[in-house]
C-alpha positions as CSV (number, residue, x, y, z in Angstrom):
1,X,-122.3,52.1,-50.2
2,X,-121.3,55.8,-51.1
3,X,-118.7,55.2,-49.2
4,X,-117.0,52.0,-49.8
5,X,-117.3,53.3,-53.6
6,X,-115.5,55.9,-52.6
7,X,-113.0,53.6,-50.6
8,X,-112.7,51.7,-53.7
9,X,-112.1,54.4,-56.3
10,X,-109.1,56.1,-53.9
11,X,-107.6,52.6,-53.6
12,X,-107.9,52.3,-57.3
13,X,-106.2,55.4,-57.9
14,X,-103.5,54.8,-55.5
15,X,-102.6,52.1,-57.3
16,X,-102.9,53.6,-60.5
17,X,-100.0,56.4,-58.9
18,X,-97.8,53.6,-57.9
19,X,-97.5,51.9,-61.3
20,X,-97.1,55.1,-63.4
21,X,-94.4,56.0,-60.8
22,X,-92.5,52.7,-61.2
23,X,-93.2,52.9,-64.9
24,X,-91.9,56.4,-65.4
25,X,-88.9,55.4,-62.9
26,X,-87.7,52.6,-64.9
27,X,-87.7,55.1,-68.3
28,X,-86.1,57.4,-66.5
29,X,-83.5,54.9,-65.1
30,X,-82.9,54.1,-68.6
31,X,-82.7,57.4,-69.9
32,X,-79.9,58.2,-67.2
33,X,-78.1,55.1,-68.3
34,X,-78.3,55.6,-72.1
35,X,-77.5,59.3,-71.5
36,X,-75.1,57.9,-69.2
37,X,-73.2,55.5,-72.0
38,X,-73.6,58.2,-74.6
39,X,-71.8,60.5,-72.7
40,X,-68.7,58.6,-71.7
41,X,-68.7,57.4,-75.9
42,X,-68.4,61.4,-76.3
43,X,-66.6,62.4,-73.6
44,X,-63.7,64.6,-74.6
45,X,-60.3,65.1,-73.1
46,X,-58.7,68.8,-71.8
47,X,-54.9,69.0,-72.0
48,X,-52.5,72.1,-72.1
49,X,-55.9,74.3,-72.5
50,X,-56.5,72.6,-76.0
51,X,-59.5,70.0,-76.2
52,X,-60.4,67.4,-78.6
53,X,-62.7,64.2,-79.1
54,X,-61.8,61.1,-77.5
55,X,-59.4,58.9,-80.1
56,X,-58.4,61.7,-81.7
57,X,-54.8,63.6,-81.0
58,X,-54.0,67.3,-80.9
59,X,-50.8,69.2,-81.2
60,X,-49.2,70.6,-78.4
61,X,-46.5,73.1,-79.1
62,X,-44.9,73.7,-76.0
63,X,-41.7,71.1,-76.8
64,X,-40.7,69.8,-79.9
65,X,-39.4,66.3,-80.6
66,X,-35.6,65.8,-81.1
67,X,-34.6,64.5,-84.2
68,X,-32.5,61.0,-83.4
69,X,-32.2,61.8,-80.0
70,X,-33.9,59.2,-77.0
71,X,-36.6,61.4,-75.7
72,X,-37.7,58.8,-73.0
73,X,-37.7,59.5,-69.1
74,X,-39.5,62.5,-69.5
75,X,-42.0,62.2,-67.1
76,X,-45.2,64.1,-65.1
77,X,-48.2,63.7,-63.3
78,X,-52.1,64.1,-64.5
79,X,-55.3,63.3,-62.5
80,X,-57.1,61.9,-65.8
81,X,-58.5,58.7,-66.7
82,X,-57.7,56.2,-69.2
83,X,-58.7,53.0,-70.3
84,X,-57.4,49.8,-71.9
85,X,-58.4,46.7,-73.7
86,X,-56.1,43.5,-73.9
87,X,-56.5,40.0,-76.3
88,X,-53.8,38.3,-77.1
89,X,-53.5,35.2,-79.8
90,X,-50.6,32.8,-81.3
91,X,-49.1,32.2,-84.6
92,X,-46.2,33.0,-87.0
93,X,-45.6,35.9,-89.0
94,X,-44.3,35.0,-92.1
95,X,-44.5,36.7,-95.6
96,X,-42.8,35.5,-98.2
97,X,-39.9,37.3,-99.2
98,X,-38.3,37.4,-103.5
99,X,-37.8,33.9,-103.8
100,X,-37.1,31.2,-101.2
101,X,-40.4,31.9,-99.1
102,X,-38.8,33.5,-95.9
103,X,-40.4,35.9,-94.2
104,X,-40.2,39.9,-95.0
105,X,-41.6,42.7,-92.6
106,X,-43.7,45.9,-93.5
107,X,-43.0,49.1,-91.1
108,X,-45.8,51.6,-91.3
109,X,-45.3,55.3,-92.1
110,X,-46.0,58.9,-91.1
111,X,-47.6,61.6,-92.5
112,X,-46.5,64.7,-93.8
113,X,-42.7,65.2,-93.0
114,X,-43.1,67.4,-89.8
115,X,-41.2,65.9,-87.2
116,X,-40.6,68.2,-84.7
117,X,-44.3,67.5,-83.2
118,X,-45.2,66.9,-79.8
119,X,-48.8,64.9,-79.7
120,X,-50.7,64.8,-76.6
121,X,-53.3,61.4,-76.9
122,X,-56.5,62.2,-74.8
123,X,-58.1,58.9,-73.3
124,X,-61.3,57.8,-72.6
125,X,-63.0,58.7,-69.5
126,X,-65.0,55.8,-68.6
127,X,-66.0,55.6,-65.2
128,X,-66.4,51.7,-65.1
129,X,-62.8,51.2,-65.7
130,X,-59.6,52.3,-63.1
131,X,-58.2,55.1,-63.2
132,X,-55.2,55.5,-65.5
133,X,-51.6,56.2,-63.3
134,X,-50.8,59.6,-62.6
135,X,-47.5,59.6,-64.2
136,X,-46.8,60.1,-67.8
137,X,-43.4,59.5,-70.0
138,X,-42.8,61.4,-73.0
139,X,-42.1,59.0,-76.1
140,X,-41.1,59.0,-79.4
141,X,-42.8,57.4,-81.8
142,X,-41.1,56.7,-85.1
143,X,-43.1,55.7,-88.3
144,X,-41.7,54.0,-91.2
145,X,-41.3,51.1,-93.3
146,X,-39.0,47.9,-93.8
147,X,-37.0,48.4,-96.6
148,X,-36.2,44.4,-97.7
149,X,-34.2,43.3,-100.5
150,X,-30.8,42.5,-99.2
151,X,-32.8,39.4,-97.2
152,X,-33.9,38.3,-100.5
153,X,-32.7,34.7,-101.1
154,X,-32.1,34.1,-97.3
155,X,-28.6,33.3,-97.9
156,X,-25.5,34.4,-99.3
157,X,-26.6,34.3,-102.6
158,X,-26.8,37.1,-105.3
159,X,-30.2,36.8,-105.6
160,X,-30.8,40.0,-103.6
161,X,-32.5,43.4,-104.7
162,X,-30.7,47.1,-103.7
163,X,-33.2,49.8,-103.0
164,X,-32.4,52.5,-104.8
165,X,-32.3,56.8,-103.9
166,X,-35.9,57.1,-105.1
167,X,-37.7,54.8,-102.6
168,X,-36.0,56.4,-100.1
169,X,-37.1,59.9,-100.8
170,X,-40.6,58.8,-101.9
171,X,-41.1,57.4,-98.4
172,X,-39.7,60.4,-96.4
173,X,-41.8,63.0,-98.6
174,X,-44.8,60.5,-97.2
175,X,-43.6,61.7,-93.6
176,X,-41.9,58.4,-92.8
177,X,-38.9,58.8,-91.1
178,X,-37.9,55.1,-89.9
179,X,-36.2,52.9,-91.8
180,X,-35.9,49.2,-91.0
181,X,-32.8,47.8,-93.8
182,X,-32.9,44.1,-94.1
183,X,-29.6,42.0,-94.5
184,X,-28.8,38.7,-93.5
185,X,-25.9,37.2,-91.6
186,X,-24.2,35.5,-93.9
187,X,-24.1,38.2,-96.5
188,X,-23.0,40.8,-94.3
189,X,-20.5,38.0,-92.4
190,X,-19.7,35.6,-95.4
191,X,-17.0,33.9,-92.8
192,X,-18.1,32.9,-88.9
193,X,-15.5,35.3,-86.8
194,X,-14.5,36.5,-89.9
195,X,-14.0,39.9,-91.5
196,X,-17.4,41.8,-92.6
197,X,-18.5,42.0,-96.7
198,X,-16.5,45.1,-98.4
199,X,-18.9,44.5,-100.6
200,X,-22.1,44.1,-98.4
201,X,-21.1,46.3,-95.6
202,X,-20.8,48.9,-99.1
203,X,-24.5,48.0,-100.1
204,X,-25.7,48.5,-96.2
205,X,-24.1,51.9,-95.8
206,X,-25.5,53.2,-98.9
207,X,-28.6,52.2,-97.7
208,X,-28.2,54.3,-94.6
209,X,-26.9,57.6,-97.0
210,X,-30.1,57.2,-98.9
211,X,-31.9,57.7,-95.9
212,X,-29.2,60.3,-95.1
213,X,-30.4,61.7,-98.7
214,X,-34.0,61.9,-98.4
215,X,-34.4,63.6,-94.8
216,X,-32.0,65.0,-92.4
217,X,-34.8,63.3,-89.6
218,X,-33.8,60.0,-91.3
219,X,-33.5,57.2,-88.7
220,X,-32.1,53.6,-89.8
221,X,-32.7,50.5,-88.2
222,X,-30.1,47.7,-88.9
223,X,-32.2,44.3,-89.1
224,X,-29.9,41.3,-89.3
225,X,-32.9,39.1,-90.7
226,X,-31.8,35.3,-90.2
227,X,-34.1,34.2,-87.3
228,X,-31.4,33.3,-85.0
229,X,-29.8,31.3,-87.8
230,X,-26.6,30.7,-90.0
231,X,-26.8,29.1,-93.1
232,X,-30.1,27.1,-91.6
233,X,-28.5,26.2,-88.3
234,X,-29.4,27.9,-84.9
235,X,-27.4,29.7,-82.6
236,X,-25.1,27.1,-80.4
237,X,-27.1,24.2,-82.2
238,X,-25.0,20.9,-83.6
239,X,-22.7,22.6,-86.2
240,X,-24.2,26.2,-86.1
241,X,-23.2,29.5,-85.1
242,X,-21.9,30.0,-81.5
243,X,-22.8,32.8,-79.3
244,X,-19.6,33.7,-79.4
245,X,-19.7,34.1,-83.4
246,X,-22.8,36.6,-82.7
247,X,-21.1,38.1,-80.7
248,X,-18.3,38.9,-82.8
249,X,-20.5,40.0,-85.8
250,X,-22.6,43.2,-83.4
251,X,-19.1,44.0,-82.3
252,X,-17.8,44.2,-85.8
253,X,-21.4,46.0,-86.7
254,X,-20.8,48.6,-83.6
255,X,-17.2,49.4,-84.9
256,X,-18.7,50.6,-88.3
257,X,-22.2,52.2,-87.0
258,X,-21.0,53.5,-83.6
259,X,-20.7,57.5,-84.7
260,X,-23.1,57.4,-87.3
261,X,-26.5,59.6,-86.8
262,X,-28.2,58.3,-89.0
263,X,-28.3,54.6,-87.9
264,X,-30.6,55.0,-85.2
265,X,-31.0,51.8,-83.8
266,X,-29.2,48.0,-83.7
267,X,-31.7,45.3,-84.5
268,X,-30.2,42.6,-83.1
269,X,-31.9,39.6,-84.7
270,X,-35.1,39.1,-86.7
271,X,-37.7,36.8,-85.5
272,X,-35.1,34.5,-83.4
273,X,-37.6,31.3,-83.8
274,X,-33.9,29.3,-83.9
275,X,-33.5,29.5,-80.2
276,X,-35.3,28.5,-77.1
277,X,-37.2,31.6,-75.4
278,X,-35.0,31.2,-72.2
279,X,-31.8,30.8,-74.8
280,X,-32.4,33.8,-76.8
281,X,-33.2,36.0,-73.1
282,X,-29.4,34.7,-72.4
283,X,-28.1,35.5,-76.2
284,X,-29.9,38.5,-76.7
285,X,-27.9,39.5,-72.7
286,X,-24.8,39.4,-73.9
287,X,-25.0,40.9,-77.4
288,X,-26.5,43.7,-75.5
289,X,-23.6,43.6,-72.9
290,X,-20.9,43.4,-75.8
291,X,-22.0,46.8,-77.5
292,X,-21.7,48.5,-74.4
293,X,-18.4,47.0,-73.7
294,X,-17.2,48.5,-77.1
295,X,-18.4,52.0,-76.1
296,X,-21.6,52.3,-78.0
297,X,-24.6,53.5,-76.5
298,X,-26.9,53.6,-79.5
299,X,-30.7,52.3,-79.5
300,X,-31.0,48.6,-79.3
301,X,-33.5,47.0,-80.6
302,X,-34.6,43.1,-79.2
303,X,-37.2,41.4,-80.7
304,X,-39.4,38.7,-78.8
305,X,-38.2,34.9,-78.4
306,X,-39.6,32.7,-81.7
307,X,-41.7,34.7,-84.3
308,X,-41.8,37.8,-82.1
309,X,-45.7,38.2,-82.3
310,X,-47.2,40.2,-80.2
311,X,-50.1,38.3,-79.6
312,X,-47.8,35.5,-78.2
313,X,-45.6,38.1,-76.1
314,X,-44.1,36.5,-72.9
315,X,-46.4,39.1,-70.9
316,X,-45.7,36.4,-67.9
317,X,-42.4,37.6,-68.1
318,X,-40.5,40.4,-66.7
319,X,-38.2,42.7,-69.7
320,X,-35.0,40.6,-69.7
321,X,-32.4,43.0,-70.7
322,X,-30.1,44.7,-68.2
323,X,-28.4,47.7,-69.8
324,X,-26.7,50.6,-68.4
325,X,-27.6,53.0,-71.0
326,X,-31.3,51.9,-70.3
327,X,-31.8,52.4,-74.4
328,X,-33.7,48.9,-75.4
329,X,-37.0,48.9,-77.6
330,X,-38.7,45.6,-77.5
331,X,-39.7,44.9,-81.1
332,X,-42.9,42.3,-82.0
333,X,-44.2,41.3,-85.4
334,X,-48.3,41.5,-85.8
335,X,-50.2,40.1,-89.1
336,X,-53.9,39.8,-88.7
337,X,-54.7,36.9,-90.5
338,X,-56.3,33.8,-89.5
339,X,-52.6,32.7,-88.4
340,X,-51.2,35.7,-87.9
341,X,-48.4,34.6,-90.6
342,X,-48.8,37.6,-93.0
343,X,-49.6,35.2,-95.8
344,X,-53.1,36.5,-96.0
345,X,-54.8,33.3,-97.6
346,X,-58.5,33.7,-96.3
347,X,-60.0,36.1,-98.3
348,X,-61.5,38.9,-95.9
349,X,-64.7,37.8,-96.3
350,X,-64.4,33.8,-96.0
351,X,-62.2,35.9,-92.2
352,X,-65.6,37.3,-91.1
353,X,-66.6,33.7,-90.7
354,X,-64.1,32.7,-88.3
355,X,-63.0,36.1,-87.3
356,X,-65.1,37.9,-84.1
357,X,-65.0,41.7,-84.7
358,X,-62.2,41.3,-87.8
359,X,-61.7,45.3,-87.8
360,X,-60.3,45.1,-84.7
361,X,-58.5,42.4,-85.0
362,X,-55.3,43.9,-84.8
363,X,-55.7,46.1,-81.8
364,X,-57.1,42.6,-79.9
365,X,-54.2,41.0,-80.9
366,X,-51.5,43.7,-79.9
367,X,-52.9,45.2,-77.0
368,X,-51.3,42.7,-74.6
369,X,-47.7,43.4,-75.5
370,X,-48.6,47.2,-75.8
371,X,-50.2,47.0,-72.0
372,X,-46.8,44.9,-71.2
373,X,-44.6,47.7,-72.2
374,X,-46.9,50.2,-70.7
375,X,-47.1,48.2,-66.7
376,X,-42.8,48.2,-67.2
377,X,-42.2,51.0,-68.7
378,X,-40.4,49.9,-71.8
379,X,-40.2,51.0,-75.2
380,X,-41.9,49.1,-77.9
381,X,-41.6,49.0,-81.7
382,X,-43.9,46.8,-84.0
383,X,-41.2,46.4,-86.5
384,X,-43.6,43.8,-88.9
385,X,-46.9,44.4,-89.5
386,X,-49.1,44.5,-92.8
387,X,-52.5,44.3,-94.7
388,X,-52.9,43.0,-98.2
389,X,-54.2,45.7,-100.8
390,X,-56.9,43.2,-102.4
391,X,-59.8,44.3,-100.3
392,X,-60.7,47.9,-98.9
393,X,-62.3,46.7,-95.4
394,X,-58.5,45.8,-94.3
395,X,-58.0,49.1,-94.3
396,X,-59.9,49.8,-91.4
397,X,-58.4,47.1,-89.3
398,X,-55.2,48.8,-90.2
399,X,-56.1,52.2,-89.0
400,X,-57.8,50.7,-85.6
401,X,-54.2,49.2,-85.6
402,X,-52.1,52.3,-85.9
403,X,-54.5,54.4,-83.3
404,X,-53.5,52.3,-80.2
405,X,-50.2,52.0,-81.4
406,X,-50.2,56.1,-82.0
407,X,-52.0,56.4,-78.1
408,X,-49.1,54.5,-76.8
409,X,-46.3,56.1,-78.7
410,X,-45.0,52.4,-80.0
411,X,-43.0,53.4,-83.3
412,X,-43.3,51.0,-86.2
413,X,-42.3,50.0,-89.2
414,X,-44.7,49.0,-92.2
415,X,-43.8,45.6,-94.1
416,X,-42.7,46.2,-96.8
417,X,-41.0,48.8,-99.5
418,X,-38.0,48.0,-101.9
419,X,-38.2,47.4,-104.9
420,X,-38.1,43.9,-105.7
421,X,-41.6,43.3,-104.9
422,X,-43.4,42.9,-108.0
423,X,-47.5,42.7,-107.3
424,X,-46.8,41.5,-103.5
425,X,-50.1,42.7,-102.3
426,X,-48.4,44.2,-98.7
427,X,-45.9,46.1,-100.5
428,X,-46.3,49.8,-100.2
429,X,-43.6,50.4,-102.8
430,X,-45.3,52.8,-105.5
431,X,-46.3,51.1,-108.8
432,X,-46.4,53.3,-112.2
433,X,-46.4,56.4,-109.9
434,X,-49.1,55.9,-107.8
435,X,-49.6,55.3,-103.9
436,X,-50.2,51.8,-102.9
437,X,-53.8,51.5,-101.2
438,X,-52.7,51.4,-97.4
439,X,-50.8,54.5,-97.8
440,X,-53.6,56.5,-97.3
441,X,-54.3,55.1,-93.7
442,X,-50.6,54.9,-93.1
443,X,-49.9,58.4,-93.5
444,X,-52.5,59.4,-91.4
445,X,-50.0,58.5,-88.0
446,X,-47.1,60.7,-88.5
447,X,-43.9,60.5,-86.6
448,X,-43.6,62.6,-82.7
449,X,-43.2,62.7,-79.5
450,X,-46.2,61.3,-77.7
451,X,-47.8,62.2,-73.7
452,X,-48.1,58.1,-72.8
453,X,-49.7,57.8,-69.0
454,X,-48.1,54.6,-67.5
């Protein structure tokens, strides 16, 4: 009896062991993993003997960025990590411009006016993701804004708006130091094959002397913002434009821009939604080609086929410009509304209805073009994007926004300033001397030459 007690009470206690060994176990498996996760969320990055917290970018002084210069093809090797998230949805991007309801483009700014900045973007070191390459290319990222107002009236009308000196300098005192100058076609062409505007070509270059004015790190882009169009008909459509006529008008263009620093980079055509994908690939070929041919190797700038959104990027399809100066930027437009249109008419509340994870919208909605530049090693340029100034919570969508576009050195150009806006509620034009509300965020992703592993 004394013993099969005994028997009993060691059985009991053996069991007893077992569970509070599985039971402790399991916490402790747990532990590890929360441990684990925290960790990896706080995991911090080690470059050029300067560390810092993962998102965040540091300053590394060993180069400095050249001013108007292409800084690409610069190029090492790390054994880091990285990680990357990609989403991708479709729409339009449209915003409507001073009167006829076209479409106008905000480019987003810089900071504090220091170019000459090399910024080294640690990643996150999370072990259940591949390893990010071992090579590196050292880009520069521009920030700015679209500077609209000669689009105004999508014509030939004289129902445009001239920036004037002052927007100019307010922006670059912000640290901005891109500057995307909207014009369309048939203002700066009145005649197909014809001789270019004294008078618009005037309005154009003083543009570019503003930006001249402001900053000697002033960069211009030259947006001819007619989606592929002339006076409403598409390129080789019934009665419309001919390739040959666009052609002509980027020759004509080169001729005047060619040897001028300041004009940093030919945007060929906004938002070409007049055109076939395939047909823009093939127009977009030989306007490229033609510039070369006239001796001109300046930074060309190709937006994507139809509304150039980035969440409706041809990622099936391979970069589709052969040049030998290998000096392209592929250029996509991103709003974050329900339709990506930029008209903004869900409130951001009625959004959080229909919208998974709204703050970071805009990063699930670009990443797939940025990861498409990245796997080809292109240049990219988000030369439209925007948040309306009516609610403070788009504020962080916009600054999710600008990180990955900041970790991936794509330069960008806020939509929009000039100052024909009025109470447009994307404009960042400054109203009775104040900042508009997204400048705060904007001016947080300054302008510089960024460590991109690719």
């Amino acid at each position: 009896m004394k013993t099969t007690l005994h028997r009993s009470v060691l059985c009991l206690m053996l069991i007893l062991t077992v569970m509070i060994m599985s039971f402790s176990g399991c916490k402790n498996g747990q532990a590890d993993s929360n441990l684990e996760n925290h960790k990896q969320s706080s995991t911090t990055s080690v470059d050029n003997n300067k560390t810092t917290d993962t998102g965040d970018s540091i300053i590394d002084d060993e180069t400095t960025a050249p001013g108007n210069t292409e800084d690409t093809g610069i190029s090492g090797t790390s054994d880091n990590n990285q990680t990357s998230s990609s989403k991708t949805k479709d729409k339009a991007n449209t915003t409507p411009s001073k009167s006829d309801g076209k479409t106008t483009t905000k480019p987003s700014p810089s900071n504090d006016g220091d170019d000459n900045l090399i910024i080294t973007i640690p990643t996150k070191n999370d072990t259940s993701t591949t390893k990010r390459p071992d090579t590196y290319d050292m880009i520069y990222a521009a920030r700015g804004v679209a500077i609209a107002g000669l689009d105004f009236g999508g014509g030939r009308g004289d129902d445009f708006v001239m920036a004037d000196q002052a927007t100019y300098t307010y922006f670059a005192n912000k640290g901005f130091d891109l500057f995307r100058v909207a014009i369309t076609w048939e203002r700066i062409q009145p005649t197909l094959g014809g001789s270019l505007s004294s008078k618009f070509l005037g309005l154009l270059k003083a543009n570019v002397q503003y930006a001249k004015n402001a900053s000697s790190n002033a960069k211009v882009v030259i947006d001819i913002h007619n989606y592929a169009k002339y006076d409403k008909k598409g390129i080789d459509s019934s009665g419309g434009p001919t390739t040959a006529d666009f052609i002509d008008l980027w020759e004509k263009l080169s001729n005047e821009f060619k040897n001028d620093g300041t004009v940093y980079a030919y945007g060929l055509m906004n938002e070409p939604v007049g055109v076939s994908q395939e047909k823009w690939f093939e127009i977009s070929q030989k306007a490229v080609t033609a510039i070369r041919r006239n001796g001109d190797k300046k930074l060309i700038s190709v937006c994507g086929p139809s509304w150039a959104g980035a969440h409706s990027w041809p990622t099936g399809s391979a970069p589709w410009i052969n040049d030998p100066e290998k000096n392209i930027m592929y250029e996509a437009h991103q709003y974050f509304d329900r339709d990506c249109s930029g008209t903004y008419e869900d409130t951001y509340a009625d959004l959080t209805f229909v919208v998974n994870d709204l703050p970071n919208r805009g990063v699930e909605l670009t990443t797939g073009f940025v990861n498409w530049c990245n796997k080809y090693k292109v240049r990219g340029f988000i030369g439209e994007f925007g948040v309306p100034n009516n609610d403070a919570r788009w504020m962080k969508v916009l600054d999710n926004f600008m990180k990955l576009l900041q970790e991936n050195g794509v330069s960008s150009t806020y939509w929009a300033g000039g100052t024909g806006w009025g109470n447009y509620p994307l404009s960042i034009q400054p109203r009775n001397g104040g900042d508009a509300m997204q400048m705060a965020t904007l001016v947080k992703y300054r302008p510089g030459t960024i460590k991109v592993y690719r």
